[in-house]
C-alpha positions, -999 to +999 in steps of 0.1 A: -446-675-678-470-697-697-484-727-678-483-765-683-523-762-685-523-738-712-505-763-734-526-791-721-555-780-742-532-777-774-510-807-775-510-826-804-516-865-802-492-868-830-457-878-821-436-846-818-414-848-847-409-808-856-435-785-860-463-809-856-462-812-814-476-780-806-502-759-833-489-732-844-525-710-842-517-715-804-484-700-798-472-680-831-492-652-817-475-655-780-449-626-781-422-646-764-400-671-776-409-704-767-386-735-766-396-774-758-361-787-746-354-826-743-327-835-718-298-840-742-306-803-752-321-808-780-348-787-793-385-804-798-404-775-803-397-735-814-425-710-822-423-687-848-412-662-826-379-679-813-371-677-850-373-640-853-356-633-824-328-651-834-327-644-868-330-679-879-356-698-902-370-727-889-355-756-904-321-739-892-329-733-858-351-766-849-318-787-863-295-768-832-292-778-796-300-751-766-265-755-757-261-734-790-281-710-780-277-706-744-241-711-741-234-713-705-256-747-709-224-762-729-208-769-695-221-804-683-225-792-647-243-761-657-267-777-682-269-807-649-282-780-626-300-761-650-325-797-657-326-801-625-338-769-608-367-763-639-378-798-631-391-783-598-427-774-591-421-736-593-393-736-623-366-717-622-365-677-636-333-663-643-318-638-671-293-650-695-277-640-729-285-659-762-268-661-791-284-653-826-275-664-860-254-632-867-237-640-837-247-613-816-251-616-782-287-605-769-300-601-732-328-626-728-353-635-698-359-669-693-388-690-674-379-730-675-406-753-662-412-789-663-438-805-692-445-839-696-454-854-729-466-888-736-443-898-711-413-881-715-398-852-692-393-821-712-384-781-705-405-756-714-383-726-719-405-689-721-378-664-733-387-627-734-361-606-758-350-577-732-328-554-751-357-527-752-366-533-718-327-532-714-323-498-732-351-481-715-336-491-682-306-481-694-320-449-701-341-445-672-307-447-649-292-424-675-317-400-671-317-404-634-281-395-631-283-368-652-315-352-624-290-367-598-259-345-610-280-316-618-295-313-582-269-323-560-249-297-577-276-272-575-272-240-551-314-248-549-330-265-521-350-299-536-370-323-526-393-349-532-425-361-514-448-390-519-485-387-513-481-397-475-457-367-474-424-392-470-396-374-483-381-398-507-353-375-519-334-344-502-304-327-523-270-322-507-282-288-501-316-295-480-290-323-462-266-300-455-286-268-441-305-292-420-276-305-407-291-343-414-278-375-436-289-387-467-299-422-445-318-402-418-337-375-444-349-406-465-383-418-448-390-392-429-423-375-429-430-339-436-457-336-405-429-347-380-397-329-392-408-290-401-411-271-372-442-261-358-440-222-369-453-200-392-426-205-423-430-246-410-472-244-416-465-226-447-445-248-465-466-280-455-494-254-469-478-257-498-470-294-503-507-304-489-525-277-513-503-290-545-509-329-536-554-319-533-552-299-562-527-309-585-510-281-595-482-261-588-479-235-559-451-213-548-446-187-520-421-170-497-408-182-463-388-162-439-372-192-420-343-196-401-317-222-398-296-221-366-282-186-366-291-175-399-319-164-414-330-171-450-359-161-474-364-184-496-389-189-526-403-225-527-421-240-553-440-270-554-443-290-586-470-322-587-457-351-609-477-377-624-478-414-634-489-428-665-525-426-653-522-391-646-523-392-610-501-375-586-474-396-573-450-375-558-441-335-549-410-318-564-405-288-538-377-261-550-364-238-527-342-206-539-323-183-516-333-147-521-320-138-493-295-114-507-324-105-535-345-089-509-317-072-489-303-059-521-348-047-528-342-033-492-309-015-501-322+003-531-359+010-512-340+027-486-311+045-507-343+058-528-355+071-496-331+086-488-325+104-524-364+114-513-352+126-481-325+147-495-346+157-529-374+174-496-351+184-476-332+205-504-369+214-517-376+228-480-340+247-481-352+265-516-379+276-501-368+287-467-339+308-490-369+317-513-385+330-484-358+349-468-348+364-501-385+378-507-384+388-469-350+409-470-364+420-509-398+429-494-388+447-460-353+459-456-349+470-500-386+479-501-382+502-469-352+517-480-370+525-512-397+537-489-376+561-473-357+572-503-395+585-519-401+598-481-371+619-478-377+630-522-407+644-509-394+665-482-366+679-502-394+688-531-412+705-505-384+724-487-367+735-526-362+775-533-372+768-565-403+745-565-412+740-600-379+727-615-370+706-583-408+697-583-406+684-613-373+662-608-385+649-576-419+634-592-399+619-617-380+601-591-407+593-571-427+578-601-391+553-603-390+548-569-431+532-573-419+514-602-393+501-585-411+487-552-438+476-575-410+453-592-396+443-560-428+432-548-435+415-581-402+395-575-408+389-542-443+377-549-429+351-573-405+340-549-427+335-523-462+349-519-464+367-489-501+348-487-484+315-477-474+326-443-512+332-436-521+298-445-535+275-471-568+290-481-558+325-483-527+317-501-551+295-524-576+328-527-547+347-536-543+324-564-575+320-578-577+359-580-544+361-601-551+332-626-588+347-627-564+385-635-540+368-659-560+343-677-592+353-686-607+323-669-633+320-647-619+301-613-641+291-585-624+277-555-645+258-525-629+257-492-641+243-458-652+269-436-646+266-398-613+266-381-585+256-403-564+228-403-532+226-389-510+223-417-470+224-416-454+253-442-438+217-462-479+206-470-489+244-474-458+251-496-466+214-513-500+219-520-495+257-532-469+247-556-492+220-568-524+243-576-504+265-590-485+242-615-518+225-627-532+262-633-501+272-655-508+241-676-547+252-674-539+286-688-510+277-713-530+241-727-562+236-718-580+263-732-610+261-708-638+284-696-641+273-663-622+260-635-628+247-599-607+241-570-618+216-545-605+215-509-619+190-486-611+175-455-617+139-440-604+126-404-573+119-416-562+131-450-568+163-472-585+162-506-573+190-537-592+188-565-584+211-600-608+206-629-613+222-658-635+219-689-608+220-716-600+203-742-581+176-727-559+150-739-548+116-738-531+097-710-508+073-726-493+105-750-479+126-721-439+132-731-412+114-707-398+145-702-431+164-689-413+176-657-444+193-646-465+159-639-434+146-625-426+174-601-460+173-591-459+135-584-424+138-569-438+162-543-463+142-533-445+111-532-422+132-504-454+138-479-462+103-484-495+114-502-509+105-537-516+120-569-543+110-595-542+128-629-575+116-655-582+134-687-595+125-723-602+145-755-627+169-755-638+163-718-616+183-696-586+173-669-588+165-632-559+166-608-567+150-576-543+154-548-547+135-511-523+141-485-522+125-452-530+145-423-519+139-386-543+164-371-578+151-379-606+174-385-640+176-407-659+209-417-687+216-445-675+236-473-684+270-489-680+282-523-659+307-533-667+319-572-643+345-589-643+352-625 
């Protein structure tokens, strides 16, 4: 509202007939609309900005009364009152609707105040055109029930904080879990109402470290509300003002609850596919085992005793040549034939593993050396042995002796070294070679070898490392956990 000493300084000393009582350098550039108003209603005075608000020029609009314009002032008791309360020191401030020369009807704010000149009472009227303000208000409440509706219908937890950590909004769904009214949540400060726990600290964590720094945070909280329990992702959200300067924290909480169970589900079906995927590895080779047992001792023997009791019947013969001859014969298909049973047996399951890891692991150094053409050399600790189950020796067997397939039938390398070493509470299997190589990221889905391999160790809760490029050889490092703790130096073993 413009003051009576502002205009002091512009009044005219010529009478105020029209434009001449006020100059127009003075108020044209006021963006209000600005009316001197004589007590009959008439109109002494309009700025150039009364006219384009109302869509008049200003011959047209000077010539009306205020009663045209304001129309409520048309009653004589309304216009009475209306004189007398902007007469008063402070005015009188009030929002109205005037009417413009289209006839529309626009939302107006108006400030009347007294103004003497040259004797005679008149009201300064101050009238600010509000339809934009209007429309952005409008649109402000739009958009704030649209938030509203979205929010209170949202399965999420939301809230809002000032800086003093207040909570000036909680969603049907905070209100609810809490068991607390909209009245009661409003006001109340984040310090005072969170319990003092771990989930409680961690979510005022979260508010205070998005209010210092200004951006957004998120976590999980295990928290619990009466009898159940929830884990819920929170997020905090900082919002600004037009200065860009936080004002308030949006906090959205989501129920995952049924998310992780659901993770925890699947993590322990998959175990237990693990479970069954060892335990059906361990039956294979307990069968392998017996199978290259009863193949190895009981048809072995009896093709021991069969070549025993040849023999005696070659030696005991009338006619020794001709029976002689026959019964070498047999015997020389009775060798083969324990040779093949041993060979079977031996790919079954190497008699070596039941004497342990490093012989077993001698046993197969000295065959790939025999078979490949490759020179092998295998370092072991020396000292007593470690205690290891028949699953790891089995595991770690079947291992080595996948990676030096692949060595023999890929790499095409001149030397190769295995690695066993011991810490306090793992063991270390290395297998390198010097071949050719190849590159990581072009191993085949379907290479079942690496994934056995992996699979196996995945089952003794171990890991598996496998690095390798072009030209500069392969490595295949396997760690395994170990309950029984050990340490010895290690001794090389060459072969090749």
């Amino acid at each position: 509202m413009l003051s009576s000493e502002i205009f002091s300084l512009n009044v005219s000393k010529e009478p105020y007939n029209g434009r001449a009582i006020l100059p127009d350098f003075a108020l044209d550039r006021v963006n209000d609309a600005i009316y001197l108003v004589r007590q009959d209603a008439q109109l002494a005075y309009i700025n150039n900005k009364a006219c384009e608000m109302l869509g008049y020029n200003y011959q047209a609009l000077i010539r009306l009364s205020y009663s045209d314009i304001e129309g409520e002032l048309q009653d004589p008791d309304v216009a009475a009152l209306w004189w007398k309360l902007s007469l008063r020191p402070e005015g009188i401030r009030f929002t109205s609707q005037h009417r413009m020369h289209n006839g529309e009807i626009i939302p107006v704010e108006v400030n009347s105040s007294a103004w003497e000149h040259e004797g005679e009472m008149l009201v300064l009227c101050v009238v600010r055109d509000v339809r934009e303000l209007k429309q952005r208000t409008e649109r402000y409440l739009q958009q704030e029930q649209q938030f509203r509706s979205l929010v209170e219908n949202s399965p999420d937890l939301i809230a809002r904080f000032d800086t003093d950590l207040r909570c000036l909004y909680a969603n049907p769904r905070v209100l609810d879990l809490i068991g607390c009214s909209e009245e009661k949540a409003r006001g109340w400060r984040l310090t005072d109402s969170i319990p003092f726990d771990e989930p409680g600290m961690q979510l005022f964590r979260l508010v205070s470290n998005t209010l210092a720094s200004g951006e957004k945070s998120e976590s999980e909280l295990e928290a619990r509300f009466g009898e159940r329990a929830m884990v819920l992702h929170v997020r905090c959200v900082p919002e600004y003002d037009l200065k860009g300067e936080v004002v308030t924290i949006l906090a959205v909480g989501r129920d995952i609850t049924r998310l992780r169970e659901v993770e925890n589900e699947v993590r322990a079906a998959h175990h237990q596919l693990r479970l069954l995927a060892s335990n059906q590895q361990e039956r294979t080779e307990q069968e392998r085992k017996h199978i290259a047992r009863e193949i190895h001792d009981e048809l072995g023997q009896h093709l021991t005793s069969l070549r025993a009791g040849l023999s005696v019947i070659g030696m005991q013969s009338k006619n020794p040549a001709r029976v002689s001859s026959q019964v070498d014969y047999l015997m020389t298909l009775i060798d083969s034939t324990i040779q093949v049973v041993r060979d079977v047996s031996t790919r079954l399951r190497p008699n070596m593993l039941n004497m342990g890891l490093m012989p077993a692991l001698e046993w197969l150094r000295d065959e790939f050396v025999k078979n490949g053409g490759c020179s092998c050399m295998l370092i072991v600790p020396e000292g007593k042995p470690v205690a290891l189950s028949d699953q790891v020796v089995t595991t770690v067997f079947r291992i080595v002796q996948e990676s030096l397939t692949n060595i023999s039938r890929h790499a095409r390398a001149s030397k190769v070294s295995i690695i066993v070493q011991t810490t306090r509470d793992a063991l270390v299997i290395q297998v390198r070679d010097n071949g050719r190589g190849f590159q990581m990221h072009s191993v085949r889905h379907d290479a079942f070898g690496l994934l056995g391999i992996k699979e196996r160790v995945d089952m003794l809760n171990g890991q598996v490392t496998i690095t390798s490029r072009p030209g500069e050889g392969t490595q295949l490092e396997l760690t395994l956990p170990l309950k029984n703790q050990a340490y010895f130096p290690s001794a090389t073993r060459d072969a090749g």
